[in-house]
DRENPA-3360 file (N, C-alpha, C; in nm, 2 decimals, always signed):
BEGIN
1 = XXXXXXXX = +0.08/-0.12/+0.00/+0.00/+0.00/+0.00/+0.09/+0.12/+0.00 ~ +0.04/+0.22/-0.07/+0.15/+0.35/-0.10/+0.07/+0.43/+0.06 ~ +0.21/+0.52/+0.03/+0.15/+0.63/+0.17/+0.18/+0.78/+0.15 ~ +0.12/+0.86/+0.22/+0.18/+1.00/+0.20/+0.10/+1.04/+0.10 ~ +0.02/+0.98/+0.01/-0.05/+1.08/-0.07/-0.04/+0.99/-0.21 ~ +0.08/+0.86/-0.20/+0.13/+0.83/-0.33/+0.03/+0.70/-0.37 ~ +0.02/+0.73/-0.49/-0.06/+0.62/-0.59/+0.01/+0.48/-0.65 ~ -0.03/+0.40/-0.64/+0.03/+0.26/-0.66/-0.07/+0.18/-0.75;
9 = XXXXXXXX = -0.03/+0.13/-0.88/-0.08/+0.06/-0.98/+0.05/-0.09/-0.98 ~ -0.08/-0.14/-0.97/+0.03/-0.29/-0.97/-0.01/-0.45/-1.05 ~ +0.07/-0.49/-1.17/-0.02/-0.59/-1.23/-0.08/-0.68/-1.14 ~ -0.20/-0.72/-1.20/-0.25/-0.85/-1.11/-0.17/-0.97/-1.11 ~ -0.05/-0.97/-1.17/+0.04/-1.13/-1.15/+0.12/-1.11/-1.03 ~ +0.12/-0.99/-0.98/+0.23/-0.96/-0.91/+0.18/-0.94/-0.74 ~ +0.19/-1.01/-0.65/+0.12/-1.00/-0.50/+0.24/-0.96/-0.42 ~ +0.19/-0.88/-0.35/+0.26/-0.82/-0.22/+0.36/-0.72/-0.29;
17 = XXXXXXXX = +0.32/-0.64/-0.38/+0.43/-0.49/-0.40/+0.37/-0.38/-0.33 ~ +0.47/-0.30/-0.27/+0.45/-0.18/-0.19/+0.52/-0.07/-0.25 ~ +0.53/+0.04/-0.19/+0.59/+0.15/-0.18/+0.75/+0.13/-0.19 ~ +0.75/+0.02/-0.14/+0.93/+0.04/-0.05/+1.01/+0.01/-0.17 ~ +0.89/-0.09/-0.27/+1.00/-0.13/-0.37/+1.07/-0.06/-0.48 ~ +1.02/+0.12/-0.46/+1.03/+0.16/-0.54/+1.16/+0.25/-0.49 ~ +1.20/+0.18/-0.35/+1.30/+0.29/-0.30/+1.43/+0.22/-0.31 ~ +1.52/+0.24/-0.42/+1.62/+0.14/-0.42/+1.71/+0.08/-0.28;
25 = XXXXXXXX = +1.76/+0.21/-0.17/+1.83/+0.19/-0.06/+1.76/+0.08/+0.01 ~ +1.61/+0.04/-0.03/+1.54/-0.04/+0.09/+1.57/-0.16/+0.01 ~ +1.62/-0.21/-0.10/+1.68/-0.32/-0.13/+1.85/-0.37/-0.09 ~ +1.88/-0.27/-0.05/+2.00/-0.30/+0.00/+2.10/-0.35/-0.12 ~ +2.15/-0.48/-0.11/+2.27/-0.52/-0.20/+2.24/-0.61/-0.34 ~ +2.06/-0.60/-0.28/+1.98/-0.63/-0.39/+1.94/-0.54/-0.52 ~ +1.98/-0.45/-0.48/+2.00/-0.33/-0.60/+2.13/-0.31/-0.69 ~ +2.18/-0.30/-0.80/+2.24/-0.25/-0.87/+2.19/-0.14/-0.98;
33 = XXXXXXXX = +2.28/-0.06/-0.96/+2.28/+0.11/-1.06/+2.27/-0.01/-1.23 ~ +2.21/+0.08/-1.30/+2.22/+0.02/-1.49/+2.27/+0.11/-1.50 ~ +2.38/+0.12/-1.60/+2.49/+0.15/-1.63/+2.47/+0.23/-1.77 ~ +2.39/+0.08/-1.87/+2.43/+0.16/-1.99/+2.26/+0.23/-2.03 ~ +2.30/+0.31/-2.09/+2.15/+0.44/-2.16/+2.09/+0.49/-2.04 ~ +1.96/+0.56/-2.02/+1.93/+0.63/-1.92/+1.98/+0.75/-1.87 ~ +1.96/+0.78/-1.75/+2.00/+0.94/-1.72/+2.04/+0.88/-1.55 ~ +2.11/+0.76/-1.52/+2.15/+0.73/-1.36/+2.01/+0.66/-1.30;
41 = XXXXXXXX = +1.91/+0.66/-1.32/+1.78/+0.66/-1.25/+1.71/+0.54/-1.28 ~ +1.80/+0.41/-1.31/+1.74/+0.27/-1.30/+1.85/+0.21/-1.25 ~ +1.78/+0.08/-1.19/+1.81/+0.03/-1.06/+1.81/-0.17/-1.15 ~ +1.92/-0.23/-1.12/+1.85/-0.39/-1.15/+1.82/-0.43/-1.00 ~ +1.69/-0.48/-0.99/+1.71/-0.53/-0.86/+1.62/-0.68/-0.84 ~ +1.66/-0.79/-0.73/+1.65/-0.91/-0.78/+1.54/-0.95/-0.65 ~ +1.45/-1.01/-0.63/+1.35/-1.03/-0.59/+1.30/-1.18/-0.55 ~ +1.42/-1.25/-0.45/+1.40/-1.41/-0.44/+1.41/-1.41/-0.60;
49 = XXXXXXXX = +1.39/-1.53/-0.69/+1.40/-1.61/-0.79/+1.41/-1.47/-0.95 ~ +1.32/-1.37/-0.89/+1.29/-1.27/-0.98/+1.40/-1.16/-1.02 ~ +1.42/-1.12/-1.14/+1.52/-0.99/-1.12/+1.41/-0.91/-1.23 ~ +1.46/-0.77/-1.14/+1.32/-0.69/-1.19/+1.45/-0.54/-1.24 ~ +1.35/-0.47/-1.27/+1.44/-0.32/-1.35/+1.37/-0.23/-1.27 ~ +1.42/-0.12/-1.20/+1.36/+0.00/-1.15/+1.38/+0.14/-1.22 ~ +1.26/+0.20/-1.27/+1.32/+0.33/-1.31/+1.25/+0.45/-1.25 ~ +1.33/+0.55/-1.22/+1.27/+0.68/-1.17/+1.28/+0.76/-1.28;
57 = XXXXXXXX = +1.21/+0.83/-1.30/+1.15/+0.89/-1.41/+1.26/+1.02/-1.39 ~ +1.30/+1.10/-1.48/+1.44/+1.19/-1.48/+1.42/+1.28/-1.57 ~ +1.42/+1.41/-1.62/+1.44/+1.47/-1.71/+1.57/+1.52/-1.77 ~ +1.64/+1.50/-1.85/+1.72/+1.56/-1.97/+1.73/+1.71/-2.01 ~ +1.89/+1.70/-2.06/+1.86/+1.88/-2.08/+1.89/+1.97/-2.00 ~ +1.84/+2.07/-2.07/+1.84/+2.18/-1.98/+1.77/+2.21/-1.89 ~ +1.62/+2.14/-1.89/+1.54/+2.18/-1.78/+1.55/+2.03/-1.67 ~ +1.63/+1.95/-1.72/+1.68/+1.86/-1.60/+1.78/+1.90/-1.53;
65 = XXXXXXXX = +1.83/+2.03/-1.47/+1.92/+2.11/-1.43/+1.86/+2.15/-1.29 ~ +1.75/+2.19/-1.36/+1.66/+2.27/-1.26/+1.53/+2.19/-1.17 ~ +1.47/+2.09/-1.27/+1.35/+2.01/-1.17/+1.36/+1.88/-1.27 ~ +1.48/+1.81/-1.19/+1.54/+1.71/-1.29/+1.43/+1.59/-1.26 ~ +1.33/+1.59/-1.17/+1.25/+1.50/-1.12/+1.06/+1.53/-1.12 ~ +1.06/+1.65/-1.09/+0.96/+1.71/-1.13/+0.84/+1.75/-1.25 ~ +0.74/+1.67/-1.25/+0.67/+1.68/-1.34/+0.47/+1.76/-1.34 ~ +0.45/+1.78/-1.43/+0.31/+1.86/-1.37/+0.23/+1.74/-1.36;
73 = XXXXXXXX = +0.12/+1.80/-1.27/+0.03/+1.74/-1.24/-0.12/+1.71/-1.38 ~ -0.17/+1.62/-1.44/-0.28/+1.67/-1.51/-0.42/+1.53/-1.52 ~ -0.37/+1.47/-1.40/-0.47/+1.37/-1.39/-0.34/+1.29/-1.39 ~ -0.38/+1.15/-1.33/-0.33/+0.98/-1.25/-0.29/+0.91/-1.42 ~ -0.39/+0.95/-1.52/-0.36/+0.86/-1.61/-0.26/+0.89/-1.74 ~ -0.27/+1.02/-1.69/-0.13/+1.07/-1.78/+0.01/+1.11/-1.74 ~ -0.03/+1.06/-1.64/+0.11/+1.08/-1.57/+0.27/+0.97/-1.60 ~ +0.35/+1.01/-1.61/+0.44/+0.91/-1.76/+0.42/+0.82/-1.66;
81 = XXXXXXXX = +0.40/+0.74/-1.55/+0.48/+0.60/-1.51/+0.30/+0.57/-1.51 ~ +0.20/+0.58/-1.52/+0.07/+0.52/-1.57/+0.07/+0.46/-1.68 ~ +0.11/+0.61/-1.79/+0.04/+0.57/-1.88/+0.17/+0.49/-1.98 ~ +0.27/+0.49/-1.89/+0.37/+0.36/-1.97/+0.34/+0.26/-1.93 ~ +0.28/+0.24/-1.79/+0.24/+0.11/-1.71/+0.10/+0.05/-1.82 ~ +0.00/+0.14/-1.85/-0.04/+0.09/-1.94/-0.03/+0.02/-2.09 ~ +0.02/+0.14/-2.12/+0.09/+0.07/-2.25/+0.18/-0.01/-2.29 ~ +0.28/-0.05/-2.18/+0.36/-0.19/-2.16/+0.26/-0.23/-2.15;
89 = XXXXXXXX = +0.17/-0.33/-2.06/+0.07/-0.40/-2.07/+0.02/-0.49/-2.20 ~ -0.05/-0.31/-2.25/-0.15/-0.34/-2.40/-0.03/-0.44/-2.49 ~ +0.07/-0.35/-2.50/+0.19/-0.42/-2.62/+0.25/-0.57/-2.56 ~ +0.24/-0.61/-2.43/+0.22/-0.78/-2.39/+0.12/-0.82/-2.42 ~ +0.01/-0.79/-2.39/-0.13/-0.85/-2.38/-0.17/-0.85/-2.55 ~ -0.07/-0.77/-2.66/-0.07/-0.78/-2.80/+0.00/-0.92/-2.86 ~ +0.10/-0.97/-2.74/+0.22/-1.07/-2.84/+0.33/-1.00/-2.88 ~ +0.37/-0.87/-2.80/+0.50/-0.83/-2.90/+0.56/-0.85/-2.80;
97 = XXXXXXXX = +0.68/-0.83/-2.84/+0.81/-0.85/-2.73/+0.87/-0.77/-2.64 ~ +0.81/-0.77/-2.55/+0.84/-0.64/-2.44/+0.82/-0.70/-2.25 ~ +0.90/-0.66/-2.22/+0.90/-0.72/-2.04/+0.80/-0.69/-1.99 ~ +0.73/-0.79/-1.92/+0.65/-0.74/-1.82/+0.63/-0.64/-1.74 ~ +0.56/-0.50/-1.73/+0.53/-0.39/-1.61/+0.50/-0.52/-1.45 ~ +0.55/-0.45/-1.41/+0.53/-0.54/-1.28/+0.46/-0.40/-1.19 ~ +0.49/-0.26/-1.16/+0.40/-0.20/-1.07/+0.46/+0.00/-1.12 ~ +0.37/+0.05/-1.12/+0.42/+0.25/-1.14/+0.38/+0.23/-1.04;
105 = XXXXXXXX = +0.42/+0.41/-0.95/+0.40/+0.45/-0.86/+0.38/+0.62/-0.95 ~ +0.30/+0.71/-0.85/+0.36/+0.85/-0.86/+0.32/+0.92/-0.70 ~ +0.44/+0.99/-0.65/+0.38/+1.08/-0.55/+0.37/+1.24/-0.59 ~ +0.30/+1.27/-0.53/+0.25/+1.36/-0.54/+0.36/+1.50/-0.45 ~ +0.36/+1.60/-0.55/+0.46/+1.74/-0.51/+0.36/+1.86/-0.49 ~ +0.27/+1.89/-0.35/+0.15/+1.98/-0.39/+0.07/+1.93/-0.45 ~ -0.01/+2.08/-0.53/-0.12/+2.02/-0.58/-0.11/+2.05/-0.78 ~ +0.00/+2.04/-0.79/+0.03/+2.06/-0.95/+0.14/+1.99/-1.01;
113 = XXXXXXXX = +0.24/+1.91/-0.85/+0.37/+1.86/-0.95/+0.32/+1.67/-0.89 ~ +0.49/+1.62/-0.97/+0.43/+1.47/-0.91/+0.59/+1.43/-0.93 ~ +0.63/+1.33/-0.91/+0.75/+1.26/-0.91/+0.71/+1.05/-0.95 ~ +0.79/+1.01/-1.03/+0.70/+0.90/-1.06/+0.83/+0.76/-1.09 ~ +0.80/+0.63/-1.09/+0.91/+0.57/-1.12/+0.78/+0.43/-1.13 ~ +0.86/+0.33/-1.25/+0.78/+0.20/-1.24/+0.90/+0.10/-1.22 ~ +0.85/-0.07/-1.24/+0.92/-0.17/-1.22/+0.89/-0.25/-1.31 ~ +0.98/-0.27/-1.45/+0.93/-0.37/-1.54/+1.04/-0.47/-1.51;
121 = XXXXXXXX = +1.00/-0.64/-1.54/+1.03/-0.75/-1.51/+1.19/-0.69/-1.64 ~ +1.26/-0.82/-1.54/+1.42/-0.82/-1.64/+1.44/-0.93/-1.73 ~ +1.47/-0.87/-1.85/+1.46/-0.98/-1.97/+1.58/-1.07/-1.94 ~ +1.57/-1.25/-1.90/+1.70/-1.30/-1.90/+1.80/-1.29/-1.99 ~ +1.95/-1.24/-1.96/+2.06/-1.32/-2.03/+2.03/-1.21/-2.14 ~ +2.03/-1.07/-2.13/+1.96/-1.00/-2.25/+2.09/-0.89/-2.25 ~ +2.09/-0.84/-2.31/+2.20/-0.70/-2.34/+2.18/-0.62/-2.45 ~ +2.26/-0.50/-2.45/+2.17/-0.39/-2.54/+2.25/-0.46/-2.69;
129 = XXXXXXXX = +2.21/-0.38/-2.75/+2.21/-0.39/-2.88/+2.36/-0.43/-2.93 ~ +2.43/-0.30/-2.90/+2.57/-0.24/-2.94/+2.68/-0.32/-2.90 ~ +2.62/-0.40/-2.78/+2.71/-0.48/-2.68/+2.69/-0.63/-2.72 ~ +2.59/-0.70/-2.82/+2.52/-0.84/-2.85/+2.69/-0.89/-2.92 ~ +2.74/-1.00/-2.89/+2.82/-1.06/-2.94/+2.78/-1.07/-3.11 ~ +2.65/-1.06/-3.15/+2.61/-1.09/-3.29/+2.60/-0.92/-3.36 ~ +2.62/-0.85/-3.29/+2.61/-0.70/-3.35/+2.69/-0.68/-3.48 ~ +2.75/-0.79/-3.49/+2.81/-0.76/-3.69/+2.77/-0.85/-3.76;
137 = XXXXXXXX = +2.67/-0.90/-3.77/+2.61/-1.04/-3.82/+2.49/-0.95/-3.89 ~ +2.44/-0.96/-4.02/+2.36/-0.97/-4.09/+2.22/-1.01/-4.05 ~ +2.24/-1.10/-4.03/+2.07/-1.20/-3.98/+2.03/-1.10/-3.84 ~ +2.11/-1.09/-3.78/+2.05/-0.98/-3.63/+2.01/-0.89/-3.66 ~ +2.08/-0.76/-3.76/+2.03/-0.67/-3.81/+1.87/-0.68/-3.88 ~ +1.90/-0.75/-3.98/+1.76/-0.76/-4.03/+1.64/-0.79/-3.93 ~ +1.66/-0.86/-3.87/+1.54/-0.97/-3.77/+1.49/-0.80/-3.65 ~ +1.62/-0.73/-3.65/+1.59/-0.60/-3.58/+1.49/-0.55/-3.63;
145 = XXXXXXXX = +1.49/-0.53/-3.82/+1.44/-0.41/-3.90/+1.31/-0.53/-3.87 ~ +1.26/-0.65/-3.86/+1.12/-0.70/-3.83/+1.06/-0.69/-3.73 ~ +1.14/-0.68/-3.63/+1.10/-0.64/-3.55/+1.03/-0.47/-3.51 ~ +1.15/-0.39/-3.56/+1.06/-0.26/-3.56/+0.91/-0.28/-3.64 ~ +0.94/-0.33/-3.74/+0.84/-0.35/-3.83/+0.69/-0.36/-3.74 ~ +0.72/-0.48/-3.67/+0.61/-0.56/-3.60/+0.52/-0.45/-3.52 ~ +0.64/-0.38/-3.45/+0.55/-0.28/-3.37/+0.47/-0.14/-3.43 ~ +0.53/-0.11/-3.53/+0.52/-0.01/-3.66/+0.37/-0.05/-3.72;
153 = XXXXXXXX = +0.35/-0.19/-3.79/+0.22/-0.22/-3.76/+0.13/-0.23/-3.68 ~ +0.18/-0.26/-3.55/+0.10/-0.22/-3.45/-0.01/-0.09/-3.40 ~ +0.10/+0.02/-3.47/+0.09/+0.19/-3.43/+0.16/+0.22/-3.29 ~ +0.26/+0.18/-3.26/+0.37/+0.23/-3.20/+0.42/+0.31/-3.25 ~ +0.48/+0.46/-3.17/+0.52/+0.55/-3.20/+0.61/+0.53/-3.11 ~ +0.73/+0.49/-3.13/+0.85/+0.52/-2.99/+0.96/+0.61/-3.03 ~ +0.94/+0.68/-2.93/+0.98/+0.85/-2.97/+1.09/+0.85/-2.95 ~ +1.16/+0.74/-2.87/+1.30/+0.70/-2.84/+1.38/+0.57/-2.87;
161 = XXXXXXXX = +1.35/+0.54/-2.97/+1.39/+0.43/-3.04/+1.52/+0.44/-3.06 ~ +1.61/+0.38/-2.97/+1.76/+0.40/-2.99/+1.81/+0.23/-2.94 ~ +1.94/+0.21/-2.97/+2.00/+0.11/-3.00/+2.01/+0.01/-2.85 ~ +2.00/+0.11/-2.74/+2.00/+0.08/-2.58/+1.85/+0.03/-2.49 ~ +1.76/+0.07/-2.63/+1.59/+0.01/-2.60/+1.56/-0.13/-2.66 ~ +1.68/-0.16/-2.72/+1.71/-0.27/-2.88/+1.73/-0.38/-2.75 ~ +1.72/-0.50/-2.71/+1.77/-0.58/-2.59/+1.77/-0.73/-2.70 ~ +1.90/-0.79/-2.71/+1.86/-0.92/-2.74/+1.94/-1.03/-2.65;
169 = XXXXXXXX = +1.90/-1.14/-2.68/+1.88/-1.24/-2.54/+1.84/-1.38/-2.61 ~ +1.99/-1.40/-2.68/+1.96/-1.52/-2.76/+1.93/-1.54/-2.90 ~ +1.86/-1.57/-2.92/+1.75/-1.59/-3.09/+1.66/-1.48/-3.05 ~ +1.64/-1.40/-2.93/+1.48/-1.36/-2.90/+1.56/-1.19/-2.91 ~ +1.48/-1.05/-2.94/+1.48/-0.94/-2.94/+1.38/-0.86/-2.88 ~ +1.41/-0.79/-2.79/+1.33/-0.68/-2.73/+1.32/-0.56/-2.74 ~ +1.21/-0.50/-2.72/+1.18/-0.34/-2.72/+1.16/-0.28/-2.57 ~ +1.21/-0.18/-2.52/+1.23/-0.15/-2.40/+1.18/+0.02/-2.38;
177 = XXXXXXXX = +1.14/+0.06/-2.27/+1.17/+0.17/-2.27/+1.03/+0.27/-2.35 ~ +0.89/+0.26/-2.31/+0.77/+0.35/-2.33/+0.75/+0.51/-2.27 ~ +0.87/+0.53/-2.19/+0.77/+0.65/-2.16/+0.78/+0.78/-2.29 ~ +0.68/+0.78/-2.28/+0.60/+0.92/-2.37/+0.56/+0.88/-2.51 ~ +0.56/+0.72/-2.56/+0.57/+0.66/-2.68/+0.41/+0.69/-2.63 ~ +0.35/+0.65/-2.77/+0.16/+0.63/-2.80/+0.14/+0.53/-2.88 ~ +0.01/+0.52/-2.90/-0.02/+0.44/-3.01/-0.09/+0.53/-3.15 ~ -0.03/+0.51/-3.23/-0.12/+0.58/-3.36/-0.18/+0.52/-3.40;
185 = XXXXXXXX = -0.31/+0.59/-3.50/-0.38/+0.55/-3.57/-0.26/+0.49/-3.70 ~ -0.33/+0.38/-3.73/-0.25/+0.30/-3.86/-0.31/+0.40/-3.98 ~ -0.40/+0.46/-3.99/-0.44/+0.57/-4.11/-0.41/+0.69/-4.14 ~ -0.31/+0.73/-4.01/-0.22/+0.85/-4.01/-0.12/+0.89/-4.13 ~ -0.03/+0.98/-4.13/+0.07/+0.97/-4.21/+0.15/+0.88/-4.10 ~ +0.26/+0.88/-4.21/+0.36/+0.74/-4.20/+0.49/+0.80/-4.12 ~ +0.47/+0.98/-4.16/+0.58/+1.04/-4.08/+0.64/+0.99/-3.94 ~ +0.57/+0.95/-3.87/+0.60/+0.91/-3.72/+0.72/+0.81/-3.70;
193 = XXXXXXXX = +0.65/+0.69/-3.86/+0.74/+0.61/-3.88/+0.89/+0.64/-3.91 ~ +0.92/+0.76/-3.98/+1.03/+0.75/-4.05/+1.12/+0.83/-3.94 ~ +1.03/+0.89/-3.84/+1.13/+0.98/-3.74/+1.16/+0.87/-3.62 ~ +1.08/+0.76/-3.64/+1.12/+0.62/-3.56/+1.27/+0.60/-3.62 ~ +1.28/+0.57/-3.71/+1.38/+0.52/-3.83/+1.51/+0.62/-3.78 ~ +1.47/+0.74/-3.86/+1.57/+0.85/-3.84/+1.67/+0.82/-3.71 ~ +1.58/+0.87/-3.61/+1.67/+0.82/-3.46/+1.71/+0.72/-3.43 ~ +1.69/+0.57/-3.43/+1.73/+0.49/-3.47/+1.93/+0.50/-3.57;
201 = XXXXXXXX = +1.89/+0.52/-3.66/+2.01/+0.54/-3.75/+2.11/+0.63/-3.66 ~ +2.08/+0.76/-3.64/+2.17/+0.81/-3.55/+2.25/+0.77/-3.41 ~ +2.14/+0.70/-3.36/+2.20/+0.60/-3.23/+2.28/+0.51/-3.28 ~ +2.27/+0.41/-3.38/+2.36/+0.32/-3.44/+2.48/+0.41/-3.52 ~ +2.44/+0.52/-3.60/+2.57/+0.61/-3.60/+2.69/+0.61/-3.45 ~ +2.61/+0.67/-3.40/+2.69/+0.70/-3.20/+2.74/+0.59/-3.16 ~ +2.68/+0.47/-3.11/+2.65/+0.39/-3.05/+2.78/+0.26/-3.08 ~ +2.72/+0.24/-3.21/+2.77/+0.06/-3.31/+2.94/+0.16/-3.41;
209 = XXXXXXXX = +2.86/+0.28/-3.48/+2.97/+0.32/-3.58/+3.14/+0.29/-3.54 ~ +3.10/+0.39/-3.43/+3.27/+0.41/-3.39/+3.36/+0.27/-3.38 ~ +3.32/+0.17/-3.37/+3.36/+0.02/-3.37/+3.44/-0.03/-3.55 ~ +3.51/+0.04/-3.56/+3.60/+0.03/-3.70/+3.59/-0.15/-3.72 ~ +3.53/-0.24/-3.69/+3.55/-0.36/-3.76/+3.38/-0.39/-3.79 ~ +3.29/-0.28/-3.77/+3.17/-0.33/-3.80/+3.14/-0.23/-3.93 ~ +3.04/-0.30/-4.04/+3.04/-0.20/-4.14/+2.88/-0.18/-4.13 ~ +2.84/-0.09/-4.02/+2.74/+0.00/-4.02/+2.59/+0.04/-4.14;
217 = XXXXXXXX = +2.69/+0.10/-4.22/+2.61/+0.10/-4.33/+2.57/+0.03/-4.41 ~ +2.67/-0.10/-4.44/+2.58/-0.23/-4.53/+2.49/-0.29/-4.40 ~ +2.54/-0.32/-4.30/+2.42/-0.41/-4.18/+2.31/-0.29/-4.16 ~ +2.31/-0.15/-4.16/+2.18/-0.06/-4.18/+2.09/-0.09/-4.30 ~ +2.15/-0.14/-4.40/+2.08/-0.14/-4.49/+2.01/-0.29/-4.50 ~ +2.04/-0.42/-4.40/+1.96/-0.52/-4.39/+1.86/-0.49/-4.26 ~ +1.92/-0.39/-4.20/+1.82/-0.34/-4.06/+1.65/-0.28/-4.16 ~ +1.73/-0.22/-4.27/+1.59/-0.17/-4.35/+1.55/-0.30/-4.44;
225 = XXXXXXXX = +1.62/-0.41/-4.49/+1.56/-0.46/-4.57/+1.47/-0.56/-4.46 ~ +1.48/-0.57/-4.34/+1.37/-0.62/-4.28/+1.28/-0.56/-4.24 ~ +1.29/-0.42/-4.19/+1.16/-0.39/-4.21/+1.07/-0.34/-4.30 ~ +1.17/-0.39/-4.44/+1.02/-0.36/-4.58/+0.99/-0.50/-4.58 ~ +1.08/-0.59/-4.55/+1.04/-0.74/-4.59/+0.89/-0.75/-4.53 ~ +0.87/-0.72/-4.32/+0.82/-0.75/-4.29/+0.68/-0.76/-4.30 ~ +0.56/-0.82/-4.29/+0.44/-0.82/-4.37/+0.36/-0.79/-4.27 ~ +0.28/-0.74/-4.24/+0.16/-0.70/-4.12/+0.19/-0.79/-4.00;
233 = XXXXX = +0.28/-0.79/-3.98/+0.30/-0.94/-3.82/+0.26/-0.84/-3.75 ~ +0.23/-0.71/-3.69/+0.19/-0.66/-3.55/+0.00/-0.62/-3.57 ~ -0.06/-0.76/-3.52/-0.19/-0.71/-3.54/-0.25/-0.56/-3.49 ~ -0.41/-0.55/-3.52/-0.43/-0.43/-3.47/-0.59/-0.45/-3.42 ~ -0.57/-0.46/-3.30/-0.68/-0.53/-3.19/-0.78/-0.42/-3.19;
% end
């Protein structure tokens, strides 16, 4: 049960989460800092048999200088660690490949700000993209571009689609990382899509380029031939 004012959403798979688990120091040695992407503000933390991901929600920038934690108030369901708690969900409860939400929180700052952090399940044996022992392999690249694909048909709009949200874990690839993504109408323009794309390519510029034994721009160009190959795999419920 949350306290002090703060709100607690928690999946139904998940019994007995509180407040505390959103406070890393109360896990003790059971906590580790994540290292790579982010802004310092996720946590791995392991749970008896479970290892779970903590993140506090952080702003960027320049106005993360000033209220690096601070966000406005405008209702419970728009608040980023809701409405990614939801939308992780929908995109499981779809069949695409994404970790389990296990619980948001948000407290409350007065009566206009909020401070907020969730807990999605940890993909086993998984690592980012840049770091996959197969990151110069052809076949991974492409199976990437199907994967974007999948969610693209979906109407996923991930506004942060970079190579550190990319998680693969074997034969299997993940998408990580919702807050402030939506879902589009599939009847929209397609622009959303190609600024998915765009950032993407730049992260793999930053990220994979600098690695002088990987050639970038031919494995970019199988990252794209899979996602023209890919055919409506992301239904639309």
């Amino acid at each position: 049960m949350a306290t002090d004012g703060a709100r607690l959403l928690v999946s139904p798979e998940f019994d007995g989460v509180t407040e505390e688990w959103f406070d890393p120091e109360a896990w003790g040695a059971s906590a580790a800092p994540v290292d790579a992407g982010g802004r310092g503000g996720a946590w791995f933390l392991r749970s008896g048999a479970s290892e779970l991901v903590l993140r506090h929600y952080r702003r960027g920038g320049f106005a993360g200088k000033f209220v690096e934690r601070t966000y406005l108030y405008s209702g419970a369901r728009r608040t980023r660690s809701f409405a990614e708690f939801h939308l992780t969900r929908e995109l499981h409860q779809a069949g695409l490949p994404v970790p389990r939400v296990v619980a948001a929180i948000i407290w409350p700052r007065g009566w206009l700000w909020y401070h907020a952090a969730i807990i999605v399940e940890r993909i086993p044996a998984a690592v980012n993209f840049p770091d996959s022992p197969s990151v110069g392999d052809e076949s991974l690249w492409f199976r990437v571009g199907q994967m974007v694909r999948r969610f693209h048909d979906w109407g996923l709009d991930h506004v942060d689609l970079n190579c550190d949200n990319i998680l693969v874990a074997g034969d299997d690839i993940y998408l990580i990382d919702f807050d402030r993504c939506r879902r589009r109408s599939l009847s929209s323009s397609n622009r959303w899509r190609e600024h998915n794309l765009q950032r993407l390519k730049r992260s793999v510029d930053k990220r994979i380029g600098p690695k002088g034994d990987i050639r970038t721009e031919s494995l970019w160009q199988r990252l794209l031939s899979g996602y023209h190959d890919a055919c409506g795999c992301g239904s639309r419920n």
